[in-house]
Backbone as CSV, one residue per row, in Angstrom:
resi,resn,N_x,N_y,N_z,CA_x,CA_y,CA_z,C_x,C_y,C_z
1,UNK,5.314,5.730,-26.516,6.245,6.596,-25.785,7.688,6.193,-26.093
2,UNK,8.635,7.224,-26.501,9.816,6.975,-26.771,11.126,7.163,-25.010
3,UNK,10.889,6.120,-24.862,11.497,6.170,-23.557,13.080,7.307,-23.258
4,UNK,13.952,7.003,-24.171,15.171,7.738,-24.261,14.877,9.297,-24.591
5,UNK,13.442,9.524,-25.245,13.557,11.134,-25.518,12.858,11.518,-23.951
6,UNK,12.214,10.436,-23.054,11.666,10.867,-22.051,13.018,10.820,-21.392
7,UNK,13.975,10.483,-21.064,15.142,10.665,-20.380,15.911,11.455,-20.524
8,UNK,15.868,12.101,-21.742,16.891,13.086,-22.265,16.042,14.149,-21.858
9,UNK,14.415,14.537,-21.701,14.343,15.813,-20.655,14.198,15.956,-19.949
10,UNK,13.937,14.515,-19.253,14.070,14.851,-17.934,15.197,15.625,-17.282
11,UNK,16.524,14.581,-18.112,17.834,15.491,-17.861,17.983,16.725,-18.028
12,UNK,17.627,17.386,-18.505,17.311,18.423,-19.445,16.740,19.657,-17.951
13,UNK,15.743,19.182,-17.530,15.234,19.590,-16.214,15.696,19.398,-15.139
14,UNK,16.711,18.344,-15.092,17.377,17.927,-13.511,18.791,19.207,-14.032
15,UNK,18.874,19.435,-14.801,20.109,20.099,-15.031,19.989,21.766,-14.871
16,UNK,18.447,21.978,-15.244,18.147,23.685,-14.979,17.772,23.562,-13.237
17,UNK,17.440,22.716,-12.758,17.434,22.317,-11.434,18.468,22.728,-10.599
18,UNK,19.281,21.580,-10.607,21.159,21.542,-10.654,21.923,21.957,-11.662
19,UNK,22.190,22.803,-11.536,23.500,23.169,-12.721,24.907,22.886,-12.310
20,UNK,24.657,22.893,-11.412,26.195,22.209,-10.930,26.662,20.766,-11.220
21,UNK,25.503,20.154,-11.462,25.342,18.617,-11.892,25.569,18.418,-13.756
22,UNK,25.558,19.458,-14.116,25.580,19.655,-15.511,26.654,19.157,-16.796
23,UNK,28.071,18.678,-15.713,28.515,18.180,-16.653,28.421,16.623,-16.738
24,UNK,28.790,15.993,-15.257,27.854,14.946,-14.602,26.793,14.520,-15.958
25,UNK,25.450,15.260,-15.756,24.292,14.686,-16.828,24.645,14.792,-17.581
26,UNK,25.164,15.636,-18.841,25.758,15.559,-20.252,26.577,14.911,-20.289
27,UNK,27.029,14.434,-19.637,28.494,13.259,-19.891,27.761,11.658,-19.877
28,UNK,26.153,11.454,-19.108,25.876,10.218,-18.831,24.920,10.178,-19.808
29,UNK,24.230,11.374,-19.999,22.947,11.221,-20.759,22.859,12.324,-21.869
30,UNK,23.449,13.350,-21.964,22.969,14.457,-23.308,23.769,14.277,-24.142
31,UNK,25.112,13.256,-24.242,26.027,13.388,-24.888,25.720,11.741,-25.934
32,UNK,25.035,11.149,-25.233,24.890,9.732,-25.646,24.454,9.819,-26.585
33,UNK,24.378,8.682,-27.825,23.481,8.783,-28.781,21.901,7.972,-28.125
34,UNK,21.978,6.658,-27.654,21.242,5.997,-27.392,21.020,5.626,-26.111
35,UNK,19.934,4.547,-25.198,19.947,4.088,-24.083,21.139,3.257,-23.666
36,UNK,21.341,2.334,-24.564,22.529,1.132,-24.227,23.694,2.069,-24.367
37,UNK,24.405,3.132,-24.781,25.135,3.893,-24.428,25.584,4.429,-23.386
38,UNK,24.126,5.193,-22.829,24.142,5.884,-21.319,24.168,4.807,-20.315
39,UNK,23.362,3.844,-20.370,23.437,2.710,-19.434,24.927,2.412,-19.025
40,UNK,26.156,2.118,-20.545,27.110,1.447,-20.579,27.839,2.889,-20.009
41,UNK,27.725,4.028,-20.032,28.286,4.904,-19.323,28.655,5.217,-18.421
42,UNK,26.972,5.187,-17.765,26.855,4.823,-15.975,27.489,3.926,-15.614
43,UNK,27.386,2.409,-16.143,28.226,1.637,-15.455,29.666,1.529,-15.657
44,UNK,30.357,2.266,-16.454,31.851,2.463,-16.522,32.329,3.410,-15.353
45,UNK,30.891,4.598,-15.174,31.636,5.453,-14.103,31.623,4.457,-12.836
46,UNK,31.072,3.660,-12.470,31.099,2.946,-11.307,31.753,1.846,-11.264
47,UNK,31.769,0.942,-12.160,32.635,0.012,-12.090,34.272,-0.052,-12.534
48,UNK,34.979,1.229,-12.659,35.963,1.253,-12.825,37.376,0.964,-11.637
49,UNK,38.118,0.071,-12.136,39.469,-0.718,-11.301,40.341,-0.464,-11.657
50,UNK,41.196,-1.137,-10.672,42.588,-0.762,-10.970,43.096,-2.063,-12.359
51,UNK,42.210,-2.745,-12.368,42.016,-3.872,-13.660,41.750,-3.553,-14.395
52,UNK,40.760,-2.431,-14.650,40.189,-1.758,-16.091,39.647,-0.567,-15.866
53,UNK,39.887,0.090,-16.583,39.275,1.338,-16.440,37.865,1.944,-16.784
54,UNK,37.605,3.328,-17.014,36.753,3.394,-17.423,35.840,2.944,-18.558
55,UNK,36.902,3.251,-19.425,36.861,3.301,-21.378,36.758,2.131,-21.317
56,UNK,38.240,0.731,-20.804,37.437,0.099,-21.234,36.377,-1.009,-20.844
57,UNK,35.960,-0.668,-19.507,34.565,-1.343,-19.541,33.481,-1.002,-20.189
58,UNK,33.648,0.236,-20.561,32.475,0.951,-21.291,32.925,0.098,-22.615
59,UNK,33.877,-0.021,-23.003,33.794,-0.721,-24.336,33.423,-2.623,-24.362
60,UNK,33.545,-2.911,-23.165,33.321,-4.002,-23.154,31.804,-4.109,-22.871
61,UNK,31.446,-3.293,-22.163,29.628,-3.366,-22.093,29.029,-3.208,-23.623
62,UNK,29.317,-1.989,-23.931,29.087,-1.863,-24.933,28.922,-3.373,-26.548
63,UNK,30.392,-3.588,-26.013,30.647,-4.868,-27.316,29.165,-5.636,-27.047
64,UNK,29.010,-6.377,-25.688,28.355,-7.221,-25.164,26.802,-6.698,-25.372
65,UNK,26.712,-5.879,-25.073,25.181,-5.057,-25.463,24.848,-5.481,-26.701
66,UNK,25.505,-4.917,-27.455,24.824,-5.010,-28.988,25.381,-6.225,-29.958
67,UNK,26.291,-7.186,-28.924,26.190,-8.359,-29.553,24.883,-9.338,-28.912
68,UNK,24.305,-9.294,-27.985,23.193,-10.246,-27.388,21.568,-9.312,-27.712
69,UNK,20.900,-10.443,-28.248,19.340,-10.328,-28.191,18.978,-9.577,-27.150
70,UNK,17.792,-8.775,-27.317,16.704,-8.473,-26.344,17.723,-7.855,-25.045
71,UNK,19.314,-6.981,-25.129,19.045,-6.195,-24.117,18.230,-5.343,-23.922
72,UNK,18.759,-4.078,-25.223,17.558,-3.132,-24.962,16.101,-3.065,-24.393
73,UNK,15.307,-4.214,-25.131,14.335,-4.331,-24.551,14.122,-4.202,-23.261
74,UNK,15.036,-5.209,-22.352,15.351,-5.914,-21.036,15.757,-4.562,-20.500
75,UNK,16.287,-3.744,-20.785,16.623,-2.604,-19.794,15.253,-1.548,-19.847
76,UNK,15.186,-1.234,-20.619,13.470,-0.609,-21.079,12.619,-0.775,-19.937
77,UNK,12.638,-2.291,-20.104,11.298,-2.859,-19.051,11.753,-2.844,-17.810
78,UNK,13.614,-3.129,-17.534,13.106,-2.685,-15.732,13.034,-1.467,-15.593
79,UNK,13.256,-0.417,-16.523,13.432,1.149,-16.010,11.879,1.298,-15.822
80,UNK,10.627,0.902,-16.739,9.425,0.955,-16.735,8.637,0.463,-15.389
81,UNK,9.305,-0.828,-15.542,8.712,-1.803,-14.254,9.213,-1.221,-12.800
82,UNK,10.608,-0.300,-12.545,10.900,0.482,-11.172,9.960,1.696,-11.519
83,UNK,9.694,2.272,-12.356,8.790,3.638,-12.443,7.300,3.494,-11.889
84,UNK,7.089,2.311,-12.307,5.961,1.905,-12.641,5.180,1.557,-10.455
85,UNK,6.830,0.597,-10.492,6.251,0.101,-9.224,7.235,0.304,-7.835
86,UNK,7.915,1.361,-7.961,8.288,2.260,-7.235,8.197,3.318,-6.886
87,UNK,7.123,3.800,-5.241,6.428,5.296,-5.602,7.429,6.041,-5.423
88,UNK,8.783,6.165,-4.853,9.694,6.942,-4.790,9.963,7.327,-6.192
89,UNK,10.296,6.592,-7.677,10.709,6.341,-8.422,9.916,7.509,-9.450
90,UNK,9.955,9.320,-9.496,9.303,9.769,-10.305,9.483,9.769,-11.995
91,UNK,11.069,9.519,-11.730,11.386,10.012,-13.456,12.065,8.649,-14.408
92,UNK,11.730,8.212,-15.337,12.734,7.317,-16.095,14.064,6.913,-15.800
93,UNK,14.987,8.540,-15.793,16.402,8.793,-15.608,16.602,8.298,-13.904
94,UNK,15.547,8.190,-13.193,16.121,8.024,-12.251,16.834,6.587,-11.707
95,UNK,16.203,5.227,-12.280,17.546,3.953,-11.646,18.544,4.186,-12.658
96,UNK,18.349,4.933,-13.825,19.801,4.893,-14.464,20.454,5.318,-13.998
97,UNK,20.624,6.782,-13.506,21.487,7.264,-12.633,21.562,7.200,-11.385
98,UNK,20.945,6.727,-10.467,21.115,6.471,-9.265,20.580,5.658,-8.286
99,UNK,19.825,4.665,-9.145,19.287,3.134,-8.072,20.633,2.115,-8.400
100,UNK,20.663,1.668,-7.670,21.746,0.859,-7.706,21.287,-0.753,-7.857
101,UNK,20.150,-1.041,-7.832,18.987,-1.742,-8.220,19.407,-2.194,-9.527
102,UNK,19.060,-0.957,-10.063,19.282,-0.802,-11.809,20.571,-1.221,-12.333
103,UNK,21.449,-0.672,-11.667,22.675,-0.118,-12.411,23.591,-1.885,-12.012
104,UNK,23.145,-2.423,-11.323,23.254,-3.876,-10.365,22.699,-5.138,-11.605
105,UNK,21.573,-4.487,-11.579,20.888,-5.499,-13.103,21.520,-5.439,-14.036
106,UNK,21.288,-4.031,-14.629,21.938,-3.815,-15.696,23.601,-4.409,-16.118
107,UNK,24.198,-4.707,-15.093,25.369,-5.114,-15.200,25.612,-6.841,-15.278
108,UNK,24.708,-7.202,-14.118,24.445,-8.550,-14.423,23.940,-8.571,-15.638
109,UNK,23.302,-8.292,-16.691,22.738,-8.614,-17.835,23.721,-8.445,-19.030
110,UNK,25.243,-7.799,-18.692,25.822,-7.850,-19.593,26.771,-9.109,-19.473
111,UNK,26.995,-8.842,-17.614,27.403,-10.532,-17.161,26.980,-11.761,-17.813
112,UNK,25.846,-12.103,-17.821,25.062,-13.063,-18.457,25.258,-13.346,-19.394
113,UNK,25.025,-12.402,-20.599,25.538,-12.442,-21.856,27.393,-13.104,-21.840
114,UNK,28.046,-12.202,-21.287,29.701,-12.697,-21.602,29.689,-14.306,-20.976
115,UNK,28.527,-14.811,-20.100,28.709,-15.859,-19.263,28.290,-17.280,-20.710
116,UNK,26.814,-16.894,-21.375,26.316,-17.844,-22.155,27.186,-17.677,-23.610
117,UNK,28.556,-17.037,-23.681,29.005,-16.884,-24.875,30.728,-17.771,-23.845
118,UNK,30.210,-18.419,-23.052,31.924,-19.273,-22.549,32.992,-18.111,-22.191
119,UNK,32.760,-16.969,-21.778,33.429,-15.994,-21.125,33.601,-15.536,-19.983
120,UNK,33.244,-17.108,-19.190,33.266,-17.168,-17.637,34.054,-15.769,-16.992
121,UNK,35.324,-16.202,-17.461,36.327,-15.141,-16.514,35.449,-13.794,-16.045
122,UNK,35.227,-12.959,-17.546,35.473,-11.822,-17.539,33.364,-11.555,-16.833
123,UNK,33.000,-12.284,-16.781,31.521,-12.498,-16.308,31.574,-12.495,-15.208
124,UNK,32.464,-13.219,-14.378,32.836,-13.162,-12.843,33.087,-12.048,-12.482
125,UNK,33.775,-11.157,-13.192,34.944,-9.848,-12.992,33.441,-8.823,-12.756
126,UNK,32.887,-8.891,-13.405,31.058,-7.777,-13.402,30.891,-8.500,-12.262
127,UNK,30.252,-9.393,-11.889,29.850,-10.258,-10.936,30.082,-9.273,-9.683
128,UNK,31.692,-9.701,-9.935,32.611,-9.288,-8.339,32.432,-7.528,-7.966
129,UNK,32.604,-6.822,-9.117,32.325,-5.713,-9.546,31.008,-5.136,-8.730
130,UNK,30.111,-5.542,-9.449,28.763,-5.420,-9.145,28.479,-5.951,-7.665
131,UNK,29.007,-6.693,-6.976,28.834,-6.853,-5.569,29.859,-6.260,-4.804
132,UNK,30.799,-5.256,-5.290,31.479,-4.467,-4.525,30.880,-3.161,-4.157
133,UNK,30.098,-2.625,-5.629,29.873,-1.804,-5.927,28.630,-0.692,-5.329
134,UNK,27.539,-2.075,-5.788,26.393,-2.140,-5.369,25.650,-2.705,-4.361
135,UNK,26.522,-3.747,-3.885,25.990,-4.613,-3.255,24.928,-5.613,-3.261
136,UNK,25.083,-5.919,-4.537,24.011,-7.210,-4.832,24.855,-8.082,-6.053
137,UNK,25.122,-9.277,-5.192,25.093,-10.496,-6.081,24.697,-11.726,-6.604
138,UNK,24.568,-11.171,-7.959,23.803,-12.103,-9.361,24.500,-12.842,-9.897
139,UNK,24.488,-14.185,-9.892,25.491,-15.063,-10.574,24.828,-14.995,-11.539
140,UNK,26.078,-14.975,-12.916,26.147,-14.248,-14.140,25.234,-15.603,-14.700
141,UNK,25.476,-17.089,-14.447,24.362,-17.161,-15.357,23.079,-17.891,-14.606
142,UNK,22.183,-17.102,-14.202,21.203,-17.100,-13.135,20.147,-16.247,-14.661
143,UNK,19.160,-16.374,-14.838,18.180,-16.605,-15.702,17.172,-15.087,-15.322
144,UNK,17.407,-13.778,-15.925,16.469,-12.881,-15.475,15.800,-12.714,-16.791
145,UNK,14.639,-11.960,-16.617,13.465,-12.281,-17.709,13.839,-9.944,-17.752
146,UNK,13.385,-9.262,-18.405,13.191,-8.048,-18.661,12.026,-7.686,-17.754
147,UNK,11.824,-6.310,-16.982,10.885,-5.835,-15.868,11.013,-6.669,-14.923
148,UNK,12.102,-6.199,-13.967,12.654,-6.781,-12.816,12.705,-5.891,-11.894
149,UNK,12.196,-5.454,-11.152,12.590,-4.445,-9.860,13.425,-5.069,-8.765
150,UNK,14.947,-4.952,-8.844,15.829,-4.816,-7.495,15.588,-3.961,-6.471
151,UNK,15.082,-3.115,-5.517,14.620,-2.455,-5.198,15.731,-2.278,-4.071
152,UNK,16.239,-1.012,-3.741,17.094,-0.125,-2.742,18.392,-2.140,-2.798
153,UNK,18.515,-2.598,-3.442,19.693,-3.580,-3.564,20.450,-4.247,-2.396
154,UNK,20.858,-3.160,-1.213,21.579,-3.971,-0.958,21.543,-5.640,0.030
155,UNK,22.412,-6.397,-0.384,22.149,-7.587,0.330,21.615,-8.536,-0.337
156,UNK,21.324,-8.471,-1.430,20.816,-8.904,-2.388,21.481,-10.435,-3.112
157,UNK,21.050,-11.703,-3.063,21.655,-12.369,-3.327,21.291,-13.632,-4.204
158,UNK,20.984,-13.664,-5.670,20.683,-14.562,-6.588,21.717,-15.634,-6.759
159,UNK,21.289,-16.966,-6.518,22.361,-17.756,-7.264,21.822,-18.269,-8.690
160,UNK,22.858,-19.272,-8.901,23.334,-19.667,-10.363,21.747,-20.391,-10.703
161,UNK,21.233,-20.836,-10.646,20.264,-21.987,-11.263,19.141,-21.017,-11.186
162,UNK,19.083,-20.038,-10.213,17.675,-19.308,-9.862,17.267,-18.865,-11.198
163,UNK,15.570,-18.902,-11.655,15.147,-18.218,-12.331,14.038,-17.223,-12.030
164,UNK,13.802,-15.978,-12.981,13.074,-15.563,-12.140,12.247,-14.610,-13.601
165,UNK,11.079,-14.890,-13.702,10.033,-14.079,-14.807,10.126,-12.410,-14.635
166,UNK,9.021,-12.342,-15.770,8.929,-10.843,-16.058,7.996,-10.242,-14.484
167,UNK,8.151,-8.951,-13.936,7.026,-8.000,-13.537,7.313,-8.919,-11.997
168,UNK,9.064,-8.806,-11.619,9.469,-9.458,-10.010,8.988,-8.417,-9.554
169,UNK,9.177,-7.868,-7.974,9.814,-6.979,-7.587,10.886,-8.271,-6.367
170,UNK,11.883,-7.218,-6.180,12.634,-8.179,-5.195,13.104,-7.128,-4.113
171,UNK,13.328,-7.038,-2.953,13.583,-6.167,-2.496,14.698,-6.143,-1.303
172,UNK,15.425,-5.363,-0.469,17.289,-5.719,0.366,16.727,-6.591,1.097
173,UNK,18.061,-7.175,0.571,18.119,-8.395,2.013,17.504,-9.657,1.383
174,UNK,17.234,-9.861,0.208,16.875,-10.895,-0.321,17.771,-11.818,-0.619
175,UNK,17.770,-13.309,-0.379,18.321,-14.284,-1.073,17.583,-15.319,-1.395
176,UNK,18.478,-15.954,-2.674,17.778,-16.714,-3.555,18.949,-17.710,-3.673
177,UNK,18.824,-18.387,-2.358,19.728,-19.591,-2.839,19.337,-21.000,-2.189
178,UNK,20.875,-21.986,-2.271,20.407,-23.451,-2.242,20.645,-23.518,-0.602
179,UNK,20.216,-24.882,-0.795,19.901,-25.550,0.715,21.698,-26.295,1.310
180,UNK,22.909,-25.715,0.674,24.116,-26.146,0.937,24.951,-27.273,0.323
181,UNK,24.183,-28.288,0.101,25.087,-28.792,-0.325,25.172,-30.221,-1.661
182,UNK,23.936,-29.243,-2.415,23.112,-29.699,-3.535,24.069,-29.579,-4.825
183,UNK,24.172,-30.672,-6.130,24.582,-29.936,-6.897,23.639,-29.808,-8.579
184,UNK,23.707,-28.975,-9.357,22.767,-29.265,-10.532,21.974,-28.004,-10.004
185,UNK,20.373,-28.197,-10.608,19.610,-27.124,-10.768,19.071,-27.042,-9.180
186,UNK,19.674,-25.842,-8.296,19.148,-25.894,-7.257,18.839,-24.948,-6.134
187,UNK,18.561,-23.835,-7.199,18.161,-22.823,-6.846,16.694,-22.123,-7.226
188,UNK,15.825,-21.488,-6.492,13.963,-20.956,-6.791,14.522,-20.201,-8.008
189,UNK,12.576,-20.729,-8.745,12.225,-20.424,-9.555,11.220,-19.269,-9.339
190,UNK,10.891,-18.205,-10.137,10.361,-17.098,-9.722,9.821,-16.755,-10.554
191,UNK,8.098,-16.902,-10.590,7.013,-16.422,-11.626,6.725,-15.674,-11.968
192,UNK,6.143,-14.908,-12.474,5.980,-13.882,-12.952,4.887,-12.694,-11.654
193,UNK,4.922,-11.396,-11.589,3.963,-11.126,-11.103,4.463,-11.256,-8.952
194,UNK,5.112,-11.927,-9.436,5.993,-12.318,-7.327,6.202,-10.890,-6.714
195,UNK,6.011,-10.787,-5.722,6.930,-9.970,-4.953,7.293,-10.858,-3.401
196,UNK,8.862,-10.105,-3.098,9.611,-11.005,-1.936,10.144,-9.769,-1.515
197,UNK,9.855,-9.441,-0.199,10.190,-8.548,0.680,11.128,-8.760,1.108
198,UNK,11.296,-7.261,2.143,13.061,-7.387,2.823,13.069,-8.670,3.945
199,UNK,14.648,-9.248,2.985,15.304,-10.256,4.224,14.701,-11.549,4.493
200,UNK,13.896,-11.615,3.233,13.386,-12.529,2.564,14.808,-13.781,2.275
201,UNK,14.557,-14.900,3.182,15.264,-16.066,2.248,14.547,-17.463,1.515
202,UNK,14.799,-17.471,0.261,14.031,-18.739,-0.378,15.174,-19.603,-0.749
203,UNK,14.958,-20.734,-0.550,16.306,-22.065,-0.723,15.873,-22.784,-1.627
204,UNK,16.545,-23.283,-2.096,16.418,-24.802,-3.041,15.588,-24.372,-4.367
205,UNK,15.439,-25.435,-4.851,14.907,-25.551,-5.819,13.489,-25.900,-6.120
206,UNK,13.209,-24.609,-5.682,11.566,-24.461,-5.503,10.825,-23.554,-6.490
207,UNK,9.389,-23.527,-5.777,8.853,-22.389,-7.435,7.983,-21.499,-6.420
208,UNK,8.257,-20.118,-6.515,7.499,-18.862,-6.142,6.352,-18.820,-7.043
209,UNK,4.485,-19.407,-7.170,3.803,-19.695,-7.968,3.475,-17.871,-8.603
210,UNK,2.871,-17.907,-9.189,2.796,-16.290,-10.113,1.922,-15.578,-8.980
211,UNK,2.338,-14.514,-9.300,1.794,-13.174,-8.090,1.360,-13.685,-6.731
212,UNK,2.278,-14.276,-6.426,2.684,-14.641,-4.996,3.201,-13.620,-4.194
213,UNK,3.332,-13.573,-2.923,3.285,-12.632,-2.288,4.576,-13.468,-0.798
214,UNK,5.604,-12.895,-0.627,6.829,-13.551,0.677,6.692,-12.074,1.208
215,UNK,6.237,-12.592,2.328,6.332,-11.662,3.844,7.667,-10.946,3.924
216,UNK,7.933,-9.937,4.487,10.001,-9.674,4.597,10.177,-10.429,5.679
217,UNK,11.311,-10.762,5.734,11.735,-11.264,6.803,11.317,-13.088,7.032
218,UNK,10.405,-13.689,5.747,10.350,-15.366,5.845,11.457,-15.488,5.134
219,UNK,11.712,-17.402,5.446,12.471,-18.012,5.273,11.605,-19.763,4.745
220,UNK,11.783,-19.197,3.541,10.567,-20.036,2.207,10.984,-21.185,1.801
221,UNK,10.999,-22.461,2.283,11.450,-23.544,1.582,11.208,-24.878,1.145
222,UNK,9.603,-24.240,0.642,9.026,-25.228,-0.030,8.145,-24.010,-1.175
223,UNK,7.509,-25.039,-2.058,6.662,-23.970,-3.312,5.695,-23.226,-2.741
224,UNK,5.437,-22.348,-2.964,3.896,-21.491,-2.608,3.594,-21.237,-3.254
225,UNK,2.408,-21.355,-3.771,1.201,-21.781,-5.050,0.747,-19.911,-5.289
226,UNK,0.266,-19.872,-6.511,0.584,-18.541,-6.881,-0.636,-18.047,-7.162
227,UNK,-0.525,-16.745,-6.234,-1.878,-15.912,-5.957,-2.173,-15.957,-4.483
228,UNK,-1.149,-16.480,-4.164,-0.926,-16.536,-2.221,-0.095,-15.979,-1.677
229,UNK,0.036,-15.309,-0.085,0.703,-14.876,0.413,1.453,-15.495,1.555
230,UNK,3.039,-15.749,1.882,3.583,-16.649,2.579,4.049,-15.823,3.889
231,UNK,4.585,-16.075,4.712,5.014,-15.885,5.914,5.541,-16.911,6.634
232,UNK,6.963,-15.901,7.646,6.719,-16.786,8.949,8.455,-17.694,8.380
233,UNK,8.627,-17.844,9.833,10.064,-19.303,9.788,9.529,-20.173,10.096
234,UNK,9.530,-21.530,9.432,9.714,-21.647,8.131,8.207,-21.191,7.457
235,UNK,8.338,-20.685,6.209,6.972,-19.479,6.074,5.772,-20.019,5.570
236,UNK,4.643,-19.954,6.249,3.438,-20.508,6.265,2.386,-19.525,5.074
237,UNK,1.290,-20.221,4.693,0.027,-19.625,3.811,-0.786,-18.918,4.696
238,UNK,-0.946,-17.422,4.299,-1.640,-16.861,5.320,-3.143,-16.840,5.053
């Protein structure tokens, strides 16, 4: 399956739908040549400041895109992995244009990149961006794997050391941080296959074991062995 020709009709159909939306979609998606285009599109229309504008964040995503490995891929797989495992979620086009989930990742991932190339500053600037915007903040160099579901975003809060595998889901109100006043690697690790419900907090430098399962609303701060489900303050094996 060619993912971008599945996006381009969908648009195609959201537009005989809405026609009023028509220049809107041809400007994000019929006009593009490619995915990392439209992606870098969307996020210029949203992240634009009185610091930079549209053009050129779009040119700076852009640079950053197709200078780092394995974005494309990495965006592919969360658009797949929210389709996949979001029943709201009917069409491809849809976290590109309007999960904020997506458009939240997607930005951290260009973050990341400007972050592991010593471009702190301008990595912060997405960062800050992206938690104005969207309301979820990803410290730029915090470790995401491709097929990540952010899910409805907001509140959302990854720190720096956290890592986290392929096929998450994560969902509002999540945080992923340290125990205060740690320094070095000291933020959860996150296996593959996890899901962490709303308002979910995990601390320290712990490991979410693979297809593990956090209750919404625990507060996780020790490992939970993977293929188990946690709960509860402080959150117990159910």
């Amino acid at each position: 399956m060619n993912i971008w020709n599945e996006i381009q009709n969908e648009v195609k159909l959201r537009i005989e739908a809405e026609p009023s939306l028509a220049p809107y979609l041809n400007q994000l998606i019929l006009s593009q040549d490619n995915l990392i285009n439209s992606v870098a599109a969307v996020l210029a229309s949203k992240l634009n400041s009185d610091a930079l504008s549209s053009d050129k964040i779009r040119e700076f995503i852009l640079d950053v895109y197709y200078d780092c490995d394995h974005i494309e891929e990495d965006l592919i797989n969360d658009i797949v992995f929210f389709k996949d495992h979001d029943p709201a979620c009917k069409y491809f086009s849809t976290p590109i244009l309007f999960y904020k989930g997506f458009q939240g990742l997607a930005t951290y991932r260009a973050a990341h990149c400007l972050w592991n190339n010593d471009r702190h500053t301008m990595a912060l600037f997405f960062q800050n961006r992206a938690s104005e915007i969207f309301g979820v903040d990803i410290h730029p160099a915090a470790e995401i794997k491709g097929g990540v579901m952010i899910d409805h975003a907001t509140g959302v809060v990854i720190g720096e050391t956290s890592k986290i595998d392929e096929n998450v889901s994560i969902y509002q109100g999540v945080t992923l941080g340290g125990k205060g006043f740690e320094l070095g690697d000291r933020h959860p690790k996150i296996k593959s296959g996890v899901s962490i419900f709303a308002s979910s907090t995990v601390l320290g430098n712990i490991t979410i074991g693979k297809n593990a399962k956090v209750a919404a609303g625990s507060l996780v701060l020790k490992d939970v062995e993977a293929e188990t489900t946690v709960a509860g303050i402080p959150a117990k094996k159910l």
